[in-house]
C-alpha positions as CSV (number, residue, x, y, z in Angstrom):
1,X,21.2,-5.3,-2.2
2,X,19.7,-6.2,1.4
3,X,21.1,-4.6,4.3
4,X,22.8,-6.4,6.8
5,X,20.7,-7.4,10.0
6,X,17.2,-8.4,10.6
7,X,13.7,-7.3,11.2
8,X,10.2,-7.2,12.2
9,X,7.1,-5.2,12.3
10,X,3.9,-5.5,14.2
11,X,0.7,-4.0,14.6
12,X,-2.0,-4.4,17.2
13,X,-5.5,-2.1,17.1
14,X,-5.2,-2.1,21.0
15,X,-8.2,-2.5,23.7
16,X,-9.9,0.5,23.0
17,X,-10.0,1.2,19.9
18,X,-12.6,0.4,17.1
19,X,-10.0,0.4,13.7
20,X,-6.5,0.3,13.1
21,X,-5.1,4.0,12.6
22,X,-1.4,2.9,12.9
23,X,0.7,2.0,10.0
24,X,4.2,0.1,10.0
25,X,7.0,-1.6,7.5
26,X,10.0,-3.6,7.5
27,X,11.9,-3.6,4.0
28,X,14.9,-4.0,2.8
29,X,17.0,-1.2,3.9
30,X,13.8,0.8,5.4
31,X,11.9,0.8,8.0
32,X,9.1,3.2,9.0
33,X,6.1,3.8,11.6
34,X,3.3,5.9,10.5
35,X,0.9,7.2,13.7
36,X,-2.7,8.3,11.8
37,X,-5.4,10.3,13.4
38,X,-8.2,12.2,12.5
39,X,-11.4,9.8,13.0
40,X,-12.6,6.4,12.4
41,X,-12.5,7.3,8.5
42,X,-9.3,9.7,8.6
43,X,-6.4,8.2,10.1
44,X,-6.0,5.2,8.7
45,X,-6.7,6.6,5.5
46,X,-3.5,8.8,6.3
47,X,-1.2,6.6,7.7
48,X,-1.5,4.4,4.9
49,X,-1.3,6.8,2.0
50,X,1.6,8.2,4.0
51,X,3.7,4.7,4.2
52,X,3.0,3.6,0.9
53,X,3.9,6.7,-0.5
54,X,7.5,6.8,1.6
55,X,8.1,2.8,1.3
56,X,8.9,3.9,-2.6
57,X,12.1,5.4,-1.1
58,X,13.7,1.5,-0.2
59,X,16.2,1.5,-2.6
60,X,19.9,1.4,-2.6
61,X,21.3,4.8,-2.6
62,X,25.0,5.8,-2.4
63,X,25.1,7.7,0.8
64,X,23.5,8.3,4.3
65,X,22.7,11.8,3.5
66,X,21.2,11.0,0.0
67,X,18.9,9.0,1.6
68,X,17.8,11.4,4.4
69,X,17.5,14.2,1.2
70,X,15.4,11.0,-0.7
71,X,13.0,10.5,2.8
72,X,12.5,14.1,3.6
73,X,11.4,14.6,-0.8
74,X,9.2,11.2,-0.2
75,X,7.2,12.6,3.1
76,X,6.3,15.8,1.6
77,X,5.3,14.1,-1.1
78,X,3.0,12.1,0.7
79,X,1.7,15.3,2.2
80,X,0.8,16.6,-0.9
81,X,-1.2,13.5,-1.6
82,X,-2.7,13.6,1.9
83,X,-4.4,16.9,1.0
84,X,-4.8,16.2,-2.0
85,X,-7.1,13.1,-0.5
86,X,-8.9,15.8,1.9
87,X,-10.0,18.1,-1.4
88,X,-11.3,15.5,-3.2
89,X,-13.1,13.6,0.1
90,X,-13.8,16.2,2.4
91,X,-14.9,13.9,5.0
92,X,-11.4,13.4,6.0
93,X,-10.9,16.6,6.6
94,X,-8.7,17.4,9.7
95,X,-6.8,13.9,9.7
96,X,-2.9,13.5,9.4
97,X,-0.5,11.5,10.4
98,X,3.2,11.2,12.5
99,X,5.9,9.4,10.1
100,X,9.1,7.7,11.9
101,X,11.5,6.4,9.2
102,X,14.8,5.1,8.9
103,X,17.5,3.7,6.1
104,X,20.4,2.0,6.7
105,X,23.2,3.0,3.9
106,X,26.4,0.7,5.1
107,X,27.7,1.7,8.4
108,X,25.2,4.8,8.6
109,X,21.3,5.7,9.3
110,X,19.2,8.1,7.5
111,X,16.4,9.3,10.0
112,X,13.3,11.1,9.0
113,X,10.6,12.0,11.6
114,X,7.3,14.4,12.3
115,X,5.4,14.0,14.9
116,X,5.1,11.6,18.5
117,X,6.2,8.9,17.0
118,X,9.8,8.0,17.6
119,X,13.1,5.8,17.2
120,X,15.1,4.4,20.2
121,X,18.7,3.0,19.6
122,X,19.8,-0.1,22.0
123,X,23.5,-0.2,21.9
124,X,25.9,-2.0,24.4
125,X,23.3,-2.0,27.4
126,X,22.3,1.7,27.1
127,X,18.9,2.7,25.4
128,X,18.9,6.2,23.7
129,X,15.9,7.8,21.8
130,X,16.9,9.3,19.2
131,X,14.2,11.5,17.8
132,X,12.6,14.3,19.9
133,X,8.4,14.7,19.7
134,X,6.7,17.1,18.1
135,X,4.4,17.7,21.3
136,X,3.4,20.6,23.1
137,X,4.0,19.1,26.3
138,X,7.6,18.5,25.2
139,X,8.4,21.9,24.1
140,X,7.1,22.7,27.8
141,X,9.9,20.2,29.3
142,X,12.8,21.3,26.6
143,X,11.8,25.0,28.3
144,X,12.1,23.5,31.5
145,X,8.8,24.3,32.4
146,X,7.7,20.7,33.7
147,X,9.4,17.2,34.5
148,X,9.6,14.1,31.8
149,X,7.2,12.6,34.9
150,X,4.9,15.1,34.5
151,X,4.6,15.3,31.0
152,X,3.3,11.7,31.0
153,X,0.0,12.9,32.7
154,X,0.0,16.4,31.5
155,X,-4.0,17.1,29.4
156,X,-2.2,18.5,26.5
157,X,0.2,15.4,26.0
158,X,-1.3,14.5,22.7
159,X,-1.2,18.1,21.0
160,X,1.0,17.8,18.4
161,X,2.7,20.8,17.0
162,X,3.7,18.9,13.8
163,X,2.4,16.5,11.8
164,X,1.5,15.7,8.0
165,X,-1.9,16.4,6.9
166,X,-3.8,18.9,5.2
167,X,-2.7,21.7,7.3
168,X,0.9,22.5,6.2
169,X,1.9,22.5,2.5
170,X,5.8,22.1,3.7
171,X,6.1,20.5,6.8
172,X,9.3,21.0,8.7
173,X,10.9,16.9,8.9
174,X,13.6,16.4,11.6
175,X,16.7,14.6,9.4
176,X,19.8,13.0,10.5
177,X,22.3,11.0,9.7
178,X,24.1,8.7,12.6
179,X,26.9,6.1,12.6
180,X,25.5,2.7,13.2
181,X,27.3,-0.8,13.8
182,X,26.8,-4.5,14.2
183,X,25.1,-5.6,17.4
184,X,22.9,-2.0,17.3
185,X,19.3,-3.0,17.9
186,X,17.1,-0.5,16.2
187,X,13.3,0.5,17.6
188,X,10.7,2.2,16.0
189,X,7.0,2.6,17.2
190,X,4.0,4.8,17.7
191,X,3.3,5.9,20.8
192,X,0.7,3.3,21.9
193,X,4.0,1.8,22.9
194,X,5.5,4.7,24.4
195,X,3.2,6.4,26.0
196,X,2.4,3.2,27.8
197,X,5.6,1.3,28.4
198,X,8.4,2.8,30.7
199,X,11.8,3.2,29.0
200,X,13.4,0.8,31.6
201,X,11.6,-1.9,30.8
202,X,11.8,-0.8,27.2
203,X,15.5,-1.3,27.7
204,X,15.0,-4.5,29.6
205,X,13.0,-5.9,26.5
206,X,15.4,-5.3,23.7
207,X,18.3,-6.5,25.9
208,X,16.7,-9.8,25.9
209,X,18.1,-12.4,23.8
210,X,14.9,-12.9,21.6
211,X,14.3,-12.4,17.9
212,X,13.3,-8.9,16.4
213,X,10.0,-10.9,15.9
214,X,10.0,-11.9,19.4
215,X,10.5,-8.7,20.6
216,X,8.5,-7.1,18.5
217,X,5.1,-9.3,19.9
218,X,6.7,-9.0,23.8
219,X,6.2,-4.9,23.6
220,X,2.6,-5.6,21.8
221,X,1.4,-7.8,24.8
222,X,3.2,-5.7,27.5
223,X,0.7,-2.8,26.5
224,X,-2.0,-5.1,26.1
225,X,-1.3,-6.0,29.2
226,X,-1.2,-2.4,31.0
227,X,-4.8,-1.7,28.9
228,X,-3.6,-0.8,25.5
229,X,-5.6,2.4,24.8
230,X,-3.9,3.4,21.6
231,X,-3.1,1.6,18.7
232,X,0.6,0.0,18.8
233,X,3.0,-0.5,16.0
234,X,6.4,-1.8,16.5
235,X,9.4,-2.3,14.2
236,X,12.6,-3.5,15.5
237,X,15.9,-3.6,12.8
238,X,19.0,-5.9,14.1
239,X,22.0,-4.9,12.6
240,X,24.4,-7.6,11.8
241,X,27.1,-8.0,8.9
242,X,25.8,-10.4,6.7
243,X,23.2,-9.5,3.9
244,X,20.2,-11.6,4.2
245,X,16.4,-11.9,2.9
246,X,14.0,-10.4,5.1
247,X,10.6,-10.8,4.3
248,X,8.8,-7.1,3.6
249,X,6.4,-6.8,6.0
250,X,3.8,-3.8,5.7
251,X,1.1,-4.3,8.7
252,X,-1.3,-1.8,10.2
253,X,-3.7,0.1,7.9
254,X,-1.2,0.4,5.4
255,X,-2.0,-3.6,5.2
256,X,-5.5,-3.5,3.8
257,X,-7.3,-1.8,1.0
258,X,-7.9,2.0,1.1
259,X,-11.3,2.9,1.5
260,X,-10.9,6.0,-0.5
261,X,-9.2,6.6,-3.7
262,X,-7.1,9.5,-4.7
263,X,-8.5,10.1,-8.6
264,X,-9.8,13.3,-8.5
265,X,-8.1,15.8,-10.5
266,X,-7.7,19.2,-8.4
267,X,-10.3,22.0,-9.0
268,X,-8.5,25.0,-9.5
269,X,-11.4,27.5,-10.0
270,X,-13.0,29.4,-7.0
271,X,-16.3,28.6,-7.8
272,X,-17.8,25.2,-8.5
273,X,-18.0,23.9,-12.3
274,X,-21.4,25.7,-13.8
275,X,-22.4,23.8,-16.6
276,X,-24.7,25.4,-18.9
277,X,-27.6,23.8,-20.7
278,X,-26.3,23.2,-24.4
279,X,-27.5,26.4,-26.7
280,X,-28.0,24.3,-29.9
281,X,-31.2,24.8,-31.2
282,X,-33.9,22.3,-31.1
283,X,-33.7,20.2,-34.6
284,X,-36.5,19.8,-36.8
285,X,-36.6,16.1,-36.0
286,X,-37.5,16.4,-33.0
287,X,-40.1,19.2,-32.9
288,X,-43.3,18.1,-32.7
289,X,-46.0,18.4,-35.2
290,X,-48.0,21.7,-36.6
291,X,-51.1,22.8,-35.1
292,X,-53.9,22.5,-37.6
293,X,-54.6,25.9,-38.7
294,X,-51.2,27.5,-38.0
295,X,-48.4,28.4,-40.4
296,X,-45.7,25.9,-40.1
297,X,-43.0,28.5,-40.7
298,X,-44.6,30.6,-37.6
299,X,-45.0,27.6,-35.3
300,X,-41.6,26.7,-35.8
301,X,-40.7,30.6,-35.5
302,X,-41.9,30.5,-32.5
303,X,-41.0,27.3,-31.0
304,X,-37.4,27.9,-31.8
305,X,-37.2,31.7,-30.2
306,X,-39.3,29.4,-26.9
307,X,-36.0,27.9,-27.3
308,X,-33.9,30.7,-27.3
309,X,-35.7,33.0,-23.9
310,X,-35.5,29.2,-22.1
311,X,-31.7,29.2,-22.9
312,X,-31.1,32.6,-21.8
313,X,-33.5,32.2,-18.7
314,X,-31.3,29.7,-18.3
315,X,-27.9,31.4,-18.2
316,X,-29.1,34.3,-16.8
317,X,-30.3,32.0,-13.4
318,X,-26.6,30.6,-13.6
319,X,-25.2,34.2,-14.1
320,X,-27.5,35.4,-10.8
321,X,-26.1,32.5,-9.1
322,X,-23.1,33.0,-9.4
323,X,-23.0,36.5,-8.9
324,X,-24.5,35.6,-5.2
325,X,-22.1,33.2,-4.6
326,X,-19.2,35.6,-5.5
327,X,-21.0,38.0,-3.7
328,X,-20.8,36.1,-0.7
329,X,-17.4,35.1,-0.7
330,X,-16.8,38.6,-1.2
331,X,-19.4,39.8,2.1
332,X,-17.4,36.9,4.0
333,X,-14.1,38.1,3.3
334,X,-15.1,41.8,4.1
335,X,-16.2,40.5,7.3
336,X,-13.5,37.9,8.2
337,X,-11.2,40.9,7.3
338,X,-13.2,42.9,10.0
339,X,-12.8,40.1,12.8
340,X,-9.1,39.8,12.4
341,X,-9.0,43.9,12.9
342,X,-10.3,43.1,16.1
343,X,-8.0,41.0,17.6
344,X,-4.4,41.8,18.6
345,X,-1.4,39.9,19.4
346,X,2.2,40.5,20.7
347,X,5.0,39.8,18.9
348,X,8.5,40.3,18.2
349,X,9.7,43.7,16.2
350,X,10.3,43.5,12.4
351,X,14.0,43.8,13.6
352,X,13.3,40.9,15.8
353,X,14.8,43.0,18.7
354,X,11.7,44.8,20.9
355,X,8.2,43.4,21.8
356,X,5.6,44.7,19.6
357,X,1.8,45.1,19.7
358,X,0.3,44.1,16.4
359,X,-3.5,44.5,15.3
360,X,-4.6,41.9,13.5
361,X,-4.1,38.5,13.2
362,X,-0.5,36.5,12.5
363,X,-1.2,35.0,9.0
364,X,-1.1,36.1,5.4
365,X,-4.2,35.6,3.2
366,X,-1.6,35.3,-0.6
367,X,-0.2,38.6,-1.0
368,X,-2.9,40.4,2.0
369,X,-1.3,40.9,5.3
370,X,-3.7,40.2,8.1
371,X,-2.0,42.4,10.2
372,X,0.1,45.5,11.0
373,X,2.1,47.0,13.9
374,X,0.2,48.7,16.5
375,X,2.6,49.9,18.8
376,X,6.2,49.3,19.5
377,X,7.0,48.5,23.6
378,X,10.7,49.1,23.4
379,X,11.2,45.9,25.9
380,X,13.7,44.1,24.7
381,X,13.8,40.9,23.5
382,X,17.0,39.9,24.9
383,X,16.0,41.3,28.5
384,X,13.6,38.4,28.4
385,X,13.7,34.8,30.0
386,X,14.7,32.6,27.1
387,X,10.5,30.6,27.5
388,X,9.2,34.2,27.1
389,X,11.3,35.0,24.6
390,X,10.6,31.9,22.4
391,X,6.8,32.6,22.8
392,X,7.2,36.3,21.8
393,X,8.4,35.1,18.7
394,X,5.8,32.7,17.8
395,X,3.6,35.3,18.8
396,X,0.8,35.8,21.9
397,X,-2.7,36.0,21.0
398,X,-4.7,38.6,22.8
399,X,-8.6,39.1,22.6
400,X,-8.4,43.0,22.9
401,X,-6.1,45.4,23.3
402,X,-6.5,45.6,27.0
403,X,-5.5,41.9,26.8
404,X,-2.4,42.7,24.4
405,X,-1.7,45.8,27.4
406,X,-1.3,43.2,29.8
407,X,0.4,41.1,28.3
408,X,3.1,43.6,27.6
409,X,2.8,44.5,31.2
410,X,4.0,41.6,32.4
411,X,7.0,41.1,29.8
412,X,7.7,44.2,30.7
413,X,8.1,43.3,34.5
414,X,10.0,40.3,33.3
415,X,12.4,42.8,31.3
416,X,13.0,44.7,34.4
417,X,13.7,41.6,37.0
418,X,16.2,40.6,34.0
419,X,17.9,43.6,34.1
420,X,18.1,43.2,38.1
């Protein structure tokens, strides 16, 4: 059955740039923005694989949280297909995309989001967002070290910290589940709106007595009106009491053909396919004819054993080959292993109470740890401002050990004002 309410979804490429990267839909009972980036041949290709694999989720489903479980399944299953798409086109390597969606189930919302994209809630007068972004600069005003103002100019505004793509196989999605009710005006976009237009006149907007269609195209020419230098989708959900027939809308990227196709099969070997020459010898048939003066049954003797030394020329060129090329990985890992020996970083303790020097870097390579602990500080975590802390435990790079010295220097100065 269709939800109560009604809907709308636009898409606009902007002023400045060249294609479409944004992706938005207006469904029955979902609704979702997808933010690509990556390159003129990446982030449209995301945001569209993205939506159409999540817009398989608008169905009926028996409660809120079934539906949030259902939209967190569907967007890491479009992740999987995203990098899927990046091994089998490696051109788009490096793109990704943010993902904004949203179910109504009765009086409730199911809302899944990654990313900058985000969800605002209009309800008697009073304009919420709802979702939080994924941002560096955000994670810097949640820790209080800059203002909301400043974080609209800041140079690191668009780093995201997460985002689907091929550079997480599980993703963490933000789910929730809210109470909604009739009268609620609903507001999903990327942040070409956003980032461009204030939240009071946001507010102002979907407070006016217009259509979700209306509003929708109002927003679209109020940041093509302050320059529009992002792509801008905007979906806007009504929700009322009745059930009617809105038309699906897809519209962005998501809108036109892909200009790649995921058909691929994965290659699960570490080296390329080697396909050797076939080994059947030549048949008599096709051998051409004896040499006046020669005995056939030595011509052909020797023509087939010609055969033979070419075949194993053959695989042994292969064999070499691929010797060099394992042989190489092998002479790369040795010396990526050596880099990473080189560098140091602070940490938190395996108890996760004291500061710890590690040498190494933070990652695992499968079952190889790329690092071990170096030396133990004895500063304790909990002696620490709460914004140090938090960047203890996602762990501070250092180019040398002097560097990871210093670093410790300072929390340890930091420890001993805390203790003050």
């Amino acid at each position: 059955m269709t939800v109560g309410g009604t809907s709308a979804a636009l898409s606009h490429v902007g002023r400045v740039r060249s294609n479409n990267q944004d992706s938005g839909y207006a469904g029955n009972s979902l609704f979702v923005v997808a933010d690509g980036m990556g390159g003129h041949a990446g982030g449209d290709v995301a945001s569209a694989v993205a939506l159409r694999r999540i817009i398989e989720a608008d169905i009926d489903y028996p409660t809120a949280q079934d539906a949030a479980a259902a939209l967190q399944t569907a967007i890491i299953a479009a992740n999987g297909q995203l990098t899927e798409a990046v091994f089998e086109h490696p051109e788009l390597t490096g793109m990704g995309t943010t993902v904004d969606a949203l179910v109504r189930v009765g009086d409730e919302v199911a809302i899944a989001h990654i990313g900058d994209s985000r969800i605002y809630l209009l309800r008697d007068g009073e304009l919420s967002q709802i979702t939080t972004d994924h941002t560096f600069v955000q994670r810097l005003v949640d820790a209080g070290r800059i203002t909301e103002e400043e974080a609209l100019v800041h140079p690191r505004r668009s780093v995201l910290m997460r985002v689907l793509g091929d550079v997480d196989q599980s993703p963490e999605v933000d789910t929730l589940v809210l109470g909604t009710r009739p009268g609620d005006r609903w507001l999903l976009c990327s942040d070409g709106l956003s980032g461009v237009v204030d939240s009071e006149l946001l507010r102002a907007t979907l407070m006016a007595d217009l259509t979700p269609a209306e509003v929708a195209d109002r927003l679209v020419r109020y940041t093509l009106d302050r320059g529009a230098p992002d792509n801008v989708t905007v979906v806007i959900y009504d929700v009322g009491t009745e059930s009617v027939a809105n038309d699906v809308q897809t519209v962005g990227s998501a809108a036109k053909p892909l200009a790649f196709e995921i058909s691929a099969p994965r290659r699960t070997s570490i080296l390329p396919a080697l396909r050797l020459p076939g080994t059947r010898a030549t048949a008599a048939a096709q051998l051409p004819p004896v040499p006046a003066g020669v005995e056939s049954d030595e011509f052909y003797g020797e023509l087939l054993e010609e055969d033979a030394r070419r075949i194993r020329r053959r695989r042994l060129t292969w064999g070499v080959g691929a010797m060099v090329v394992l042989l190489a990985l092998l002479l790369a890992a040795v010396i990526g292993y050596s880099w990473t020996q080189s560098r140091y970083f602070v940490g938190q303790s395996p108890d996760r109470s004291t500061v710890t020097i590690y040498q190494g870097v933070p990652q695992d390579l499968g079952f190889i740890s790329l690092s071990h602990e170096y030396r133990d500080t004895d500063i304790k975590l909990s002696k620490l401002p709460e914004y140090d802390r938090n960047l203890v435990r996602q762990n501070v790079p250092a180019d040398s050990l002097d560097d990871a010295d210093a670093i410790v220097n300072r929390l340890r100065q930091l420890s001993k004002e805390g203790d003050q």
